[in-house]
MARDOGU-972069 format. One record per residue (C-alpha): residue in three letters; x, y, z. Coordinates in Angstrom, 1 decimal. Each point is the difference from the previous one (the first is absolute). Example, Ala and Ser with C-alpha at 12.3 -4.5 7.8 and 13.67 -1.06 7.14 Angstrom:
+------+--------+--------+--------+
: nudo :      u :      v :      w :
+------+--------+--------+--------+
:  ala :   12.3 :   -4.5 :    7.8 :
:  ser :    1.4 :    3.4 :   -0.7 :
+------+--------+--------+--------+
***
This chain:
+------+--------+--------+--------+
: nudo :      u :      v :      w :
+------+--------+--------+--------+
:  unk :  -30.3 :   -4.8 :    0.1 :
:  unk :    2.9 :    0.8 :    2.8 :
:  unk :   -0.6 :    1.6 :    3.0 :
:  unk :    3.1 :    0.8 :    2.4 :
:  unk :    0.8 :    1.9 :    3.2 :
:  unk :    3.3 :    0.1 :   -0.2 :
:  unk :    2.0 :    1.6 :   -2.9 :
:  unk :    2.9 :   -2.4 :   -0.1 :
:  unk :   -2.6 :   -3.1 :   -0.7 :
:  unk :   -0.8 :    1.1 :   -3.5 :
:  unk :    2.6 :   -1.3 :   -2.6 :
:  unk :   -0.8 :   -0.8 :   -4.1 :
:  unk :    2.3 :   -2.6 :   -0.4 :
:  unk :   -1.0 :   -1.3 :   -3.4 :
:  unk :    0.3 :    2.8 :   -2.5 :
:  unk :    2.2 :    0.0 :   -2.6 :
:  unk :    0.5 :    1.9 :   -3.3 :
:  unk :    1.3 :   -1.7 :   -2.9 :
:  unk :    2.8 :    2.5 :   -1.9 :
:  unk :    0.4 :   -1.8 :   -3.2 :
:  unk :   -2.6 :    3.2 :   -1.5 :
:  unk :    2.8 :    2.1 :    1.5 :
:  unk :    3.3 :   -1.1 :   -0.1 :
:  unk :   -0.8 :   -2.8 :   -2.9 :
:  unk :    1.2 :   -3.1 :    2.3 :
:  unk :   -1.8 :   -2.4 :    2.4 :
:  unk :    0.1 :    1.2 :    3.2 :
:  unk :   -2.3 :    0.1 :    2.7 :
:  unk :    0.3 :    2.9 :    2.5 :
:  unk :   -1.3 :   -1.0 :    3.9 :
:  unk :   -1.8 :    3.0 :    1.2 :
:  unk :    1.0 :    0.4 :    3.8 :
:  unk :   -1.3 :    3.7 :    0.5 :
:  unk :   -3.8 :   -0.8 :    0.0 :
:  unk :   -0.3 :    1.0 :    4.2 :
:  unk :   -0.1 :    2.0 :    2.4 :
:  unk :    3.6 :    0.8 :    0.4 :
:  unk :    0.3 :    0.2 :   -3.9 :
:  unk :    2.8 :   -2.4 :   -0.4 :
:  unk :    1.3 :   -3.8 :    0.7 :
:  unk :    1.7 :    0.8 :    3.2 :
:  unk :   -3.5 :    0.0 :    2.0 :
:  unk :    0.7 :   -4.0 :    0.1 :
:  unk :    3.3 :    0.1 :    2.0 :
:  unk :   -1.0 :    3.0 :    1.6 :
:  unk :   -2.9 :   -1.8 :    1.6 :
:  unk :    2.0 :   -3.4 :    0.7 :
:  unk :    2.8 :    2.0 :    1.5 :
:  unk :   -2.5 :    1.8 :    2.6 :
:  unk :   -2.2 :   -2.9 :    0.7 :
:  unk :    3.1 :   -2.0 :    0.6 :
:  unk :    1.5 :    2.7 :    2.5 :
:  unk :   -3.4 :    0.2 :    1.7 :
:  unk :   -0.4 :   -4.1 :    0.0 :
:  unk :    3.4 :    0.1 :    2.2 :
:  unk :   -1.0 :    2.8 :    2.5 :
:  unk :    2.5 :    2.7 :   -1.7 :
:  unk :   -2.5 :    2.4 :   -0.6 :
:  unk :   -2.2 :    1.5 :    2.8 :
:  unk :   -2.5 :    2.5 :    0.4 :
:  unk :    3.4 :    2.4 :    1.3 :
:  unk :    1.8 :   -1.5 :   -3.4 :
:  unk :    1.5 :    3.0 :   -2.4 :
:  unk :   -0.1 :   -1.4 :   -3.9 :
:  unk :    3.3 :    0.6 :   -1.4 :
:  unk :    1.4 :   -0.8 :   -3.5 :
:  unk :    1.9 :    0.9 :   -2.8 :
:  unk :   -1.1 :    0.6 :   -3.3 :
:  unk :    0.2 :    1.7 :   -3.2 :
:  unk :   -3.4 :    0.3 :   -0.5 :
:  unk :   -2.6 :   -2.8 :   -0.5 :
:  unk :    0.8 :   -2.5 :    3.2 :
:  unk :   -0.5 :    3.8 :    1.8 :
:  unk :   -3.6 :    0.2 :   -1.9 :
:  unk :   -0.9 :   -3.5 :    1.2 :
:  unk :    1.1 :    0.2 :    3.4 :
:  unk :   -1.6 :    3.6 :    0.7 :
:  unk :   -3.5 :   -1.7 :   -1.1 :
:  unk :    0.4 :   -2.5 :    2.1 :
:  unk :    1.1 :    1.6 :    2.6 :
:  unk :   -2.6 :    2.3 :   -0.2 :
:  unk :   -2.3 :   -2.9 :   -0.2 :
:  unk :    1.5 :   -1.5 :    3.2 :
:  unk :    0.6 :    2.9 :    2.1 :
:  unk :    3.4 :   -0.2 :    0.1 :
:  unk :    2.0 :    3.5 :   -0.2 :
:  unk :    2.3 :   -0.3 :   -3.1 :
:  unk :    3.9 :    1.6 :   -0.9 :
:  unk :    1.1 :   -0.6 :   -3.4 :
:  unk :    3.7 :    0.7 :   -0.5 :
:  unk :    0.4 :    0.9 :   -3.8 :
:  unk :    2.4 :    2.2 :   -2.3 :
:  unk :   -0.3 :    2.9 :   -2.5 :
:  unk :   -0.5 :   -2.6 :   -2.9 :
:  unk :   -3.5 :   -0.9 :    1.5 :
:  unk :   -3.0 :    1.7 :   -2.4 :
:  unk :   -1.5 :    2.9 :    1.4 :
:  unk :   -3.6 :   -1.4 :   -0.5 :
:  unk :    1.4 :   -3.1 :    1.9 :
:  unk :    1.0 :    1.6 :    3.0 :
:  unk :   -3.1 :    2.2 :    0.2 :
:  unk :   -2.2 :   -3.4 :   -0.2 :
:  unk :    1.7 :   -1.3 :    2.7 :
:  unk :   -0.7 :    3.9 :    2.1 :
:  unk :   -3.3 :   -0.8 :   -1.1 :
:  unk :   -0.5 :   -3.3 :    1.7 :
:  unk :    1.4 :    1.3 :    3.6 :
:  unk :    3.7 :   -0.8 :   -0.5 :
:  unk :    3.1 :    1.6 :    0.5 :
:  unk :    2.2 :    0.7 :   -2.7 :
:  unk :    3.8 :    0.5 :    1.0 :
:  unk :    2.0 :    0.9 :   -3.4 :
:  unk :    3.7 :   -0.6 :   -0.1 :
:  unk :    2.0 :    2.2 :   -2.4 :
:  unk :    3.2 :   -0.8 :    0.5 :
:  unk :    1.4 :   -3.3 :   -1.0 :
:  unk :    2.8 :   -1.8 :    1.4 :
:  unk :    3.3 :   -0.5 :   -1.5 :
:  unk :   -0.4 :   -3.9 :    0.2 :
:  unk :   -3.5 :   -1.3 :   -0.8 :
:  unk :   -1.4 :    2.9 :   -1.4 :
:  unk :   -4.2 :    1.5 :    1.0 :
:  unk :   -0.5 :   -3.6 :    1.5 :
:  unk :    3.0 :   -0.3 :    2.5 :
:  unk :   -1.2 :    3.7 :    1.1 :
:  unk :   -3.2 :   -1.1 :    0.6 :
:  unk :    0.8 :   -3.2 :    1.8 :
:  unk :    2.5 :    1.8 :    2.3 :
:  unk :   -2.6 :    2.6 :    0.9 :
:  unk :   -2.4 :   -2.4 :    0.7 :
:  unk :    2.3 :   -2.1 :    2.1 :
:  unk :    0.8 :    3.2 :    2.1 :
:  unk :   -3.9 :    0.4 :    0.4 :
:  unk :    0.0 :   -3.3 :    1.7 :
:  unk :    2.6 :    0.5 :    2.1 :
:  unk :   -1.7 :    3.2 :    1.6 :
:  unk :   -3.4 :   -1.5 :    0.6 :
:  unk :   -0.9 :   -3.8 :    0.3 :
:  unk :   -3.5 :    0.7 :   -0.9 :
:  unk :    1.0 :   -0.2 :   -3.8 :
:  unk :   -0.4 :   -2.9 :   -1.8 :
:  unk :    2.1 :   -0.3 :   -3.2 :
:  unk :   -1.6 :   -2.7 :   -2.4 :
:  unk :    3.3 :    0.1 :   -2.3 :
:  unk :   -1.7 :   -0.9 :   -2.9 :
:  unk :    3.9 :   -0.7 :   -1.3 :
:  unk :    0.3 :   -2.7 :    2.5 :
:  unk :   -3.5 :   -1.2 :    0.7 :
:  unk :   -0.7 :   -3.2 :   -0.9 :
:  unk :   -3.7 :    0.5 :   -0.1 :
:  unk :    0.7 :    2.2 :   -3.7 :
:  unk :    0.8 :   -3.1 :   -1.6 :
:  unk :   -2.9 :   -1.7 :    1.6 :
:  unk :   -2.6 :    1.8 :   -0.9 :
:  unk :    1.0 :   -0.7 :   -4.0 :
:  unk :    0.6 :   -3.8 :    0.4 :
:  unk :   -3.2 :   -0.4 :    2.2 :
:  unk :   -2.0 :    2.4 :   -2.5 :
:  unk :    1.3 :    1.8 :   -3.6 :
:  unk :    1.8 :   -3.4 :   -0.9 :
:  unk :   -2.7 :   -2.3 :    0.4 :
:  unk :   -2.6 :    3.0 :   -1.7 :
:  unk :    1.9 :   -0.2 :   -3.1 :
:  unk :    0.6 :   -4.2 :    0.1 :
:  unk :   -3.8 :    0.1 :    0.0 :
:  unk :   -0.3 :    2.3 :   -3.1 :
:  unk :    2.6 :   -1.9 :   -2.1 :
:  unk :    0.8 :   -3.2 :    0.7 :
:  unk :    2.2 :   -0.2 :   -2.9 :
:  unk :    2.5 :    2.6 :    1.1 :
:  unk :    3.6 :    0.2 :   -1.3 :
:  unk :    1.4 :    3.0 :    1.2 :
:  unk :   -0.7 :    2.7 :    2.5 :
:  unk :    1.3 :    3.4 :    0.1 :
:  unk :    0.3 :    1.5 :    3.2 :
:  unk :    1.8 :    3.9 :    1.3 :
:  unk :    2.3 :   -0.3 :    2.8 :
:  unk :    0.3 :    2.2 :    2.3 :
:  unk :   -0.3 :   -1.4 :    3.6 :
:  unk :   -0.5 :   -3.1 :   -1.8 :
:  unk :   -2.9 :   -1.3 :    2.1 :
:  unk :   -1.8 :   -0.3 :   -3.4 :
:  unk :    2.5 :   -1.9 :   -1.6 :
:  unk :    0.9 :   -2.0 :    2.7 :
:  unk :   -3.6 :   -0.9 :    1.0 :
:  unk :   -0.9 :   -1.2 :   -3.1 :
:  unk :    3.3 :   -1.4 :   -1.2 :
:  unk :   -0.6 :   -2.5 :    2.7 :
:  unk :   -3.4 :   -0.7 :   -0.8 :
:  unk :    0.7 :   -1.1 :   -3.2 :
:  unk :    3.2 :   -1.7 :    0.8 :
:  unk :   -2.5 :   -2.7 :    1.4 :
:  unk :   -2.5 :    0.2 :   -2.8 :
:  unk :   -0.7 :   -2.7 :   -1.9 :
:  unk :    1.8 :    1.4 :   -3.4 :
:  unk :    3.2 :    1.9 :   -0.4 :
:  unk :   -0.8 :    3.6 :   -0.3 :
:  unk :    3.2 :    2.4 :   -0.7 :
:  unk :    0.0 :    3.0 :    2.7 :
:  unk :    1.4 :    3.2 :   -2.2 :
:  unk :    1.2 :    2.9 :    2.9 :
:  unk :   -0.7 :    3.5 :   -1.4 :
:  unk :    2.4 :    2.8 :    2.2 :
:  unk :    1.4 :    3.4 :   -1.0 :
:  unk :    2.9 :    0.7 :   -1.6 :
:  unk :    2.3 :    1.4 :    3.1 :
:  unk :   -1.6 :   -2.4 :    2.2 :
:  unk :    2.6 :   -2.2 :    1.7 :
:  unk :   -2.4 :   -2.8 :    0.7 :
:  unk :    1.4 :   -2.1 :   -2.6 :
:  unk :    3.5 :    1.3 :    0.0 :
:  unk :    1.0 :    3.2 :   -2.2 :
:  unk :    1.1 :    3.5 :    1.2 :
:  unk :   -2.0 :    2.1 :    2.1 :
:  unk :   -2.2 :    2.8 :   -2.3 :
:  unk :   -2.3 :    2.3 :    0.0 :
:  unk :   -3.5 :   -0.4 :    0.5 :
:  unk :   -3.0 :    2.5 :   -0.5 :
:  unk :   -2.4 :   -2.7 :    0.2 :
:  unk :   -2.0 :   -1.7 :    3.3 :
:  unk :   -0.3 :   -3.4 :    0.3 :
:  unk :    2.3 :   -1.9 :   -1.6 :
:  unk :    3.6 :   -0.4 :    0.5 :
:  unk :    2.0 :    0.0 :    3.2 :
:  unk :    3.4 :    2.2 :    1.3 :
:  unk :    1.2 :   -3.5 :    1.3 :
:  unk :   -0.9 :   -3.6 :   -0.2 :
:  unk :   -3.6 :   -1.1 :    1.6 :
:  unk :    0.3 :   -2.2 :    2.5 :
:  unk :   -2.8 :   -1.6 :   -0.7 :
:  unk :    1.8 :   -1.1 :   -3.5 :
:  unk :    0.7 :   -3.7 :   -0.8 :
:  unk :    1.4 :   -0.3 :   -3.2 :
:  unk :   -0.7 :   -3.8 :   -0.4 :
:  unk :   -3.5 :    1.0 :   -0.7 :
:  unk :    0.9 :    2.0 :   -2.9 :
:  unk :    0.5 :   -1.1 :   -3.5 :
:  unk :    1.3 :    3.4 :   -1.5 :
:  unk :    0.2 :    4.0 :    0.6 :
:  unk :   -1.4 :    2.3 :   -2.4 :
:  unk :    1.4 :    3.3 :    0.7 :
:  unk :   -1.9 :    3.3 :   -1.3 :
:  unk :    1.0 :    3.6 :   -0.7 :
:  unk :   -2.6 :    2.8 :    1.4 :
:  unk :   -0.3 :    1.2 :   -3.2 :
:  unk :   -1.7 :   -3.5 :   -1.6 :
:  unk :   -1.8 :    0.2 :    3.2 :
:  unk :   -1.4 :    3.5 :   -1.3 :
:  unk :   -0.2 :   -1.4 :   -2.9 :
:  unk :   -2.3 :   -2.9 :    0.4 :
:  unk :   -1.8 :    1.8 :    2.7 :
:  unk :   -1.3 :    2.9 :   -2.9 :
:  unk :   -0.4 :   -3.0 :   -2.7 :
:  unk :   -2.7 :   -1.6 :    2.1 :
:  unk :   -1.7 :    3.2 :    1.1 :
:  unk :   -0.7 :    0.8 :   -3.9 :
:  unk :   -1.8 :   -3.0 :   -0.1 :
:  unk :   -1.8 :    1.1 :    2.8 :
:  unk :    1.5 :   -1.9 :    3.0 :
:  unk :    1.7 :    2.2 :    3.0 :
:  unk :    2.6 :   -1.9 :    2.2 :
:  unk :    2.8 :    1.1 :    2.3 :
:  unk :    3.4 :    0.1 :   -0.7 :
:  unk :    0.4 :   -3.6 :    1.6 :
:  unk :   -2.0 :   -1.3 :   -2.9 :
:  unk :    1.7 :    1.7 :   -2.5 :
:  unk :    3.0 :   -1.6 :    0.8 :
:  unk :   -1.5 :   -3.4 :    0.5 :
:  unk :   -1.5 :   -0.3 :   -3.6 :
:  unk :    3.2 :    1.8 :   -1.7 :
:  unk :    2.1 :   -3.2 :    1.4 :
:  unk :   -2.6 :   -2.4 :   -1.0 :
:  unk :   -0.4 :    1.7 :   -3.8 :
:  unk :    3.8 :   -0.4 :    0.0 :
:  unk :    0.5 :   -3.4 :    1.5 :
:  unk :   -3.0 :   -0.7 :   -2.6 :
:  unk :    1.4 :    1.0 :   -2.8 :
:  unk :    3.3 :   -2.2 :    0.5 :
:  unk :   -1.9 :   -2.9 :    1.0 :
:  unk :   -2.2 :   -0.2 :   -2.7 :
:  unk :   -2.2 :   -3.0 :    0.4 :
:  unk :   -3.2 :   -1.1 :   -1.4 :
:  unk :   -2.3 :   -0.4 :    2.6 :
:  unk :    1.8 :    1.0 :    2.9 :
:  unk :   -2.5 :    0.6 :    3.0 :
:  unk :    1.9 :    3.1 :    1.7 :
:  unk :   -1.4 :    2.4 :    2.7 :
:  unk :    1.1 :    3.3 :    1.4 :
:  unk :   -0.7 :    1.1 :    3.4 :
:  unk :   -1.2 :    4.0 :    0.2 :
:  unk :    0.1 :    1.1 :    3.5 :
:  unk :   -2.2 :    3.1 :    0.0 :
:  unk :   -1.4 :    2.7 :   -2.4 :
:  unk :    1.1 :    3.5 :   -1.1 :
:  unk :   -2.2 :    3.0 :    1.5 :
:  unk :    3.0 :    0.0 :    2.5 :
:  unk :    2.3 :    0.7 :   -2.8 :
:  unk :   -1.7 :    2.7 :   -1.4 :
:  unk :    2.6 :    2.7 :    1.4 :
:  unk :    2.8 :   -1.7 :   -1.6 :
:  unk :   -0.1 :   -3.2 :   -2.3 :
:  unk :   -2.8 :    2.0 :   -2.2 :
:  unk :    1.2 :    3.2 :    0.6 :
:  unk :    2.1 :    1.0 :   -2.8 :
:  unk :    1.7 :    3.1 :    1.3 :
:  unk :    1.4 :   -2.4 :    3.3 :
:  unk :    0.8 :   -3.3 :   -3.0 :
:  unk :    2.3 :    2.3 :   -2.3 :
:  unk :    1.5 :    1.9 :    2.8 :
:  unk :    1.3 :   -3.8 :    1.4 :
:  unk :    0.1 :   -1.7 :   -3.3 :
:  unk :    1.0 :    2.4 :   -2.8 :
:  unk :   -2.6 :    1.4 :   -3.1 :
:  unk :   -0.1 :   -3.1 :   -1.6 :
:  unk :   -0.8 :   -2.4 :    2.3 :
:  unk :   -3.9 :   -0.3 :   -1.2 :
:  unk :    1.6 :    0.5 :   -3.7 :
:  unk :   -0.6 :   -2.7 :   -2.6 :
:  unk :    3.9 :   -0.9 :   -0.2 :
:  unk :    0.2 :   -1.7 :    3.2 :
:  unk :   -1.4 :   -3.3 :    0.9 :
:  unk :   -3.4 :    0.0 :    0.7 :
:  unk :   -1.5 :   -2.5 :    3.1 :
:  unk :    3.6 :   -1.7 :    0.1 :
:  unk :    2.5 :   -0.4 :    2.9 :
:  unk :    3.8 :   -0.4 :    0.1 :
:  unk :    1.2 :   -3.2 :    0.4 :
:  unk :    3.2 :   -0.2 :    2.7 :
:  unk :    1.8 :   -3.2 :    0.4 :
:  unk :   -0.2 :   -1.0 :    3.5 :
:  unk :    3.0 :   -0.1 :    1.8 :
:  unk :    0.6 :   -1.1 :    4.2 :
:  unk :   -1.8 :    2.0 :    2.2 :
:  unk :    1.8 :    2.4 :    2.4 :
:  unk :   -0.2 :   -1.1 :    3.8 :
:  unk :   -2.3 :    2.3 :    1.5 :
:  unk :    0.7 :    1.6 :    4.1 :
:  unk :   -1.2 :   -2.2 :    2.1 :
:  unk :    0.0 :    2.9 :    2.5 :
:  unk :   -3.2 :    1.8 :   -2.5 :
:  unk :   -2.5 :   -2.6 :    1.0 :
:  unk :    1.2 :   -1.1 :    3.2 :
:  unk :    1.4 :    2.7 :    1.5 :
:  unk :    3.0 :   -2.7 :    1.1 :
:  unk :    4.0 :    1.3 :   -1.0 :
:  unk :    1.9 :   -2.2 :   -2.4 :
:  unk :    0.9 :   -3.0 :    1.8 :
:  unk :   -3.2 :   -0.7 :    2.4 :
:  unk :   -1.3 :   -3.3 :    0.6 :
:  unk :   -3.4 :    1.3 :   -1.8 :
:  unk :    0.2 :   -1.4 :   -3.2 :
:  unk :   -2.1 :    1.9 :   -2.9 :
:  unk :   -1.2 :   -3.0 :   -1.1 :
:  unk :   -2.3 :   -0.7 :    3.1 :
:  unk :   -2.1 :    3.0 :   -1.1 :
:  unk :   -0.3 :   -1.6 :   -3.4 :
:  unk :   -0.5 :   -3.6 :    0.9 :
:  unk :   -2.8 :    1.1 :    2.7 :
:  unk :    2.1 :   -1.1 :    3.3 :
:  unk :    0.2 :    3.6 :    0.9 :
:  unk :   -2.8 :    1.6 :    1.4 :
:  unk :   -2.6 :    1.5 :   -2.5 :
:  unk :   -0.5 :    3.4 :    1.7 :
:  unk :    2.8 :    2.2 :    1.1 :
:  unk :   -1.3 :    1.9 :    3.0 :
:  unk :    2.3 :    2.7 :    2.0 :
:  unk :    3.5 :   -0.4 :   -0.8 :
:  unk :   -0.4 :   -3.6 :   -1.1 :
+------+--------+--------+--------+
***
């Protein structure tokens, strides 16, 4: 039996579904939306705010303040909520409706940017609103969840070692990127394990995170408008790159079997089916990382009127590929603005890299 006070204590780390009844291949999904917050970014939501309060950031005058497209907003408003800390989420039109009433329901407040910028897109809206909020009031304290080094943390100190424990005999790990704290954290992990496990980046085709022109993207969650700084390649072994409509795709051939994930998912497992498939190895050990579940997609992944209005009629038709991603080949990565994360102009002392390396401070506060 558990018994908790506090809603952010509760995690079930060790679920996971096997897919091969499904998609016909070994693969074994991690289940990260078994809590409170409904999704994997509770555990570097919790690191990040603990960290912040640990070095005297946040006070009982402290404003929460992040940005979010959706499920690092969910976490942070229960805890928040938890803590007593007033929250601010900065997020954009792409956010799910459901998601953004959660967050109303749990005491935060929900800015919604509509407008995107010319160079960077929804995020570099959001982060240049947010770093005007600072500016105006030094009781907000930005966590930059981009920057922090507390996202990656929380995987290597927790999801990594979870699934190390559950098969000791992993060979490959599939893992979305979006901030990359996930792929970072456990990259790292198993970079010191004590066999060779190949890490397998799942992003969104018209992401730049891995090079490639800018696109659209209807989707939260994965994918970024310019490169994470929280990115190190060197801990990557290869980029699988997936169109939104495999996404839809895998995300409705897994609900016929019964099993409802968020569009995060969906994209995950359509990389890994088609990494699978080209890679096709008698007893390869191979899991997939899903960071949350699909009630919050309701309004759009599973609703067919808002799928063929984005995708076209045929997108859930039996032509197209079904639970399998586009490969891209990976090409150099565009240098992202240093002045997005920082807030310093092109040519300050501040490097980027501190942020990523953990030399910079972990919470931006005021105009920091």
């Amino acid at each position: 039996m558990s018994v908790i006070s506090d809603p952010y204590t509760f995690n079930e780390e060790d679920l996971y579904v096997d897919l091969r009844s499904v998609l016909g291949r070994k693969l074994f999904l991690k289940c990260e939306g078994f809590n409170f917050a409904g999704s994997i970014k509770l555990k570097p939501a919790t690191e990040m705010v603990e960290a912040a309060e640990r070095q005297g950031a946040l006070t009982s005058r402290s404003v929460l303040l992040e940005s979010s497209s959706g499920n690092m907003g969910v976490a942070l408003s229960m805890i928040a909520a938890s803590k007593g800390y007033p929250f601010l989420c900065v997020t954009d039109s792409r956010c799910n409706l459901s998601t953004r009433l959660l967050m109303e329901a749990l005491g935060a407040h929900v800015h919604v940017i509509t407008v995107p910028s010319s160079d960077g897109g929804f995020l570099r809206a959001r982060i240049d609103y947010v770093r005007t909020l600072c500016a105006s009031d030094d009781r907000y304290v930005w966590l930059s969840q981009y920057t922090n080094p507390g996202n990656w943390k929380a995987h290597y100190l927790q999801t990594a070692p979870a699934i190390a424990r559950s098969f000791p005999g992993l060979d490959v790990l599939f893992i979305g990127a979006g901030t990359t704290g996930t792929l970072m954290g456990c990259a790292r992990y198993f970079r010191e394990w004590h066999r060779p496990v190949r890490i397998v980046a799942v992003d969104s085709v018209g992401s730049v995170t891995f090079g490639g022109e800018s696109g659209r993207r209807m989707l939260p969650g994965l994918g970024m408008s310019v490169r994470p700084p929280l990115l190190d390649e060197d801990y990557v072994d290869e980029a699988v790159h997936v169109e939104e409509a495999d996404t839809i795709r895998a995300c409705h051939r897994l609900a016929r079997r019964g099993f409802l994930f968020g569009g995060s998912t969906g994209t995950v497992v359509s990389g890994a089916m088609r990494w699978l498939a080209r890679h096709d190895t008698p007893g390869l050990t191979a899991v997939a990382i899903a960071p949350d579940l699909g009630e919050r997609y309701l309004e759009t992944v599973y609703q067919a009127n808002w799928v063929q209005a984005l995708y076209g009629d045929d997108v859930l038709g039996p032509g197209g590929p079904d639970a399998a991603g586009s490969l891209a080949a990976r090409t150099a990565p565009p240098v992202a603005s240093p002045d997005l994360w920082t807030g310093h102009r092109p040519g300050d002392s501040a490097p980027l890299r501190d942020a990523v390396d953990g030399r910079a401070s972990q919470t931006v506060k005021g105009d920091g």
